[in-house]
N, C-alpha and C positions, 0 to 999 in steps of 0.2 A: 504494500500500500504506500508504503514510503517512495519507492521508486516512483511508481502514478504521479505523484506531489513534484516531483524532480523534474521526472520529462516532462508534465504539465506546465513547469515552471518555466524550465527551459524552451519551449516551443514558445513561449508566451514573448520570452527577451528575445528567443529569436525575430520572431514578428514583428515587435517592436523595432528592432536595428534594423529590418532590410532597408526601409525607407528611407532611413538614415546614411544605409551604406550605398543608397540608391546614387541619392541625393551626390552622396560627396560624390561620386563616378563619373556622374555628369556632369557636376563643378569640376572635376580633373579632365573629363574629356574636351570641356567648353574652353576651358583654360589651354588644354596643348592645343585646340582649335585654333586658339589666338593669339596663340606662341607660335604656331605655324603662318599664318594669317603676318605677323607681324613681320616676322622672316623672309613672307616673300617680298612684303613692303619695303624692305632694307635692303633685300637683294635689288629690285628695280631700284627704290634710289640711289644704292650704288650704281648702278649702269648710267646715270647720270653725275658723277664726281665734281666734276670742274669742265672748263672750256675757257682758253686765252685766245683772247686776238690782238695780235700784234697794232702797235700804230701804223703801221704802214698797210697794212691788209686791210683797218679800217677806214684809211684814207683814200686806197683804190675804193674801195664800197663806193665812199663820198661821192668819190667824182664820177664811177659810172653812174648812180642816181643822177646827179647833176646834170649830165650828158639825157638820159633816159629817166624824169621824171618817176614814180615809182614806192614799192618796197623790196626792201631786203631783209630778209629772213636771218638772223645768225644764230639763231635757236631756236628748234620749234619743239620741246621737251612738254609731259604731259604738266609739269608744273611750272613751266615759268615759260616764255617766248620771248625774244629780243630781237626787235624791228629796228630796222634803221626806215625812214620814210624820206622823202621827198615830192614838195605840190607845189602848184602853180597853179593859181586862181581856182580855186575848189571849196566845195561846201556841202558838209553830209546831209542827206535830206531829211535824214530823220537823229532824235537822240537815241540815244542806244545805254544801256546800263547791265551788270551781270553781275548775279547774285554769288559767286564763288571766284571771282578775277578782280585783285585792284590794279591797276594803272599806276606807272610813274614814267613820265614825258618829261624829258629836255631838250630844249631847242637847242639846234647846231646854229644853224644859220638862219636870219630872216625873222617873220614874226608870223604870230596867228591869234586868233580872237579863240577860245572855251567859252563854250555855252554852258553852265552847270548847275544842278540841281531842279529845282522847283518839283510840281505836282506835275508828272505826267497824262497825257491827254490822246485816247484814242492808244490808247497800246496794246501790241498786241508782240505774242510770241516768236522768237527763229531759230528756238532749240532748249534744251533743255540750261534752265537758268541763265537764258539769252533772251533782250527783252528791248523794241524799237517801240518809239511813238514818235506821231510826227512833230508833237510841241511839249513844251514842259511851260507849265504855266508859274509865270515868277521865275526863273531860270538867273542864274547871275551870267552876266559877259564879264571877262578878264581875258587880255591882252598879255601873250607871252613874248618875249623878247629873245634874242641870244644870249644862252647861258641861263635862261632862266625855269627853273625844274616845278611840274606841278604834279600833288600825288594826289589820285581820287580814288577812293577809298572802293569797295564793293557796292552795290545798290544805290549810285549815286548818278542819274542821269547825265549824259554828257552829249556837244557835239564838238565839232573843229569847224571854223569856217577862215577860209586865206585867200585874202586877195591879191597879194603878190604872192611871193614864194617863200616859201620855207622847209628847213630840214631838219628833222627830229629823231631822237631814239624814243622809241615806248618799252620800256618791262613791262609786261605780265606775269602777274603773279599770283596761284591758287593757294 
């Protein structure tokens, strides 16, 4: 009778730990999930380390823009891109804002007018956290110059509009 009491007993703790022991299994599994998971994310970010470009390489860029109007691509990586740009009397039709990319622009050469902020109007989608309207109502105008760097943040409506010419780097950055 003693023994009945035992195993009784015993089955009972058993039951009680499986859940227990369920539990942590899956907290161990979720976890090497995310220890995997994180692993590949370090592996891909290492496949992007660095990238130099010489002043003279960025200088030829320069001047074939100059020559051919344009961009230049010098990074197109899933997290960051690095344009070199050059216009000549151009103006975007619409403002554009993206919810996971901020912006940093500095003028090489030339000048151009930012259109930026206010309440967007009439907007609509062109990808997934990519987002055009054709007006932002209250919008501020600022006038960039040579050498002068502007950073606009994520979700911040923007346009360029250049009436002579200019030439600029943009970062992008997720």
């Amino acid at each position: 009778m003693k023994e009945t009491a035992i195993q009784s007993s015993s089955r009972r703790n058993f039951l009680r730990a499986v859940p227990a022991a369920a539990a942590a299994g899956l907290t161990l599994t979720n976890a090497s999930l995310l220890s995997s998971t994180a692993a590949a994310q370090a592996a891909s970010a290492s496949a992007f380390s660095f990238k130099l470009f010489k002043a003279a390489q960025i200088e030829d860029d320069l001047n074939a823009l100059a020559g051919h109007p344009g961009n230049k691509n010098l990074v197109e990586e899933k997290s960051v891109v690095v344009v070199l740009t050059t216009e000549t009397e151009k103006a975007a039709a619409e403002f554009e804002w993206h919810e996971h990319r901020d912006h940093i622009f500095q003028i090489l050469s030339g000048s151009t007018v930012y259109e930026l902020g206010g309440t967007p109007k009439g907007a609509h989608s062109k990808g997934p956290g990519e987002w055009l309207a054709p007006e932002s109502e209250n919008h501020e105008s600022i006038t960039l110059n040579k050498g002068d760097m502007l950073v606009i943040g994520r979700g911040t409506p923007h346009r360029r509009v250049t009436k002579g010419t200019v030439t600029l780097s943009l970062i992008s950055a997720q």
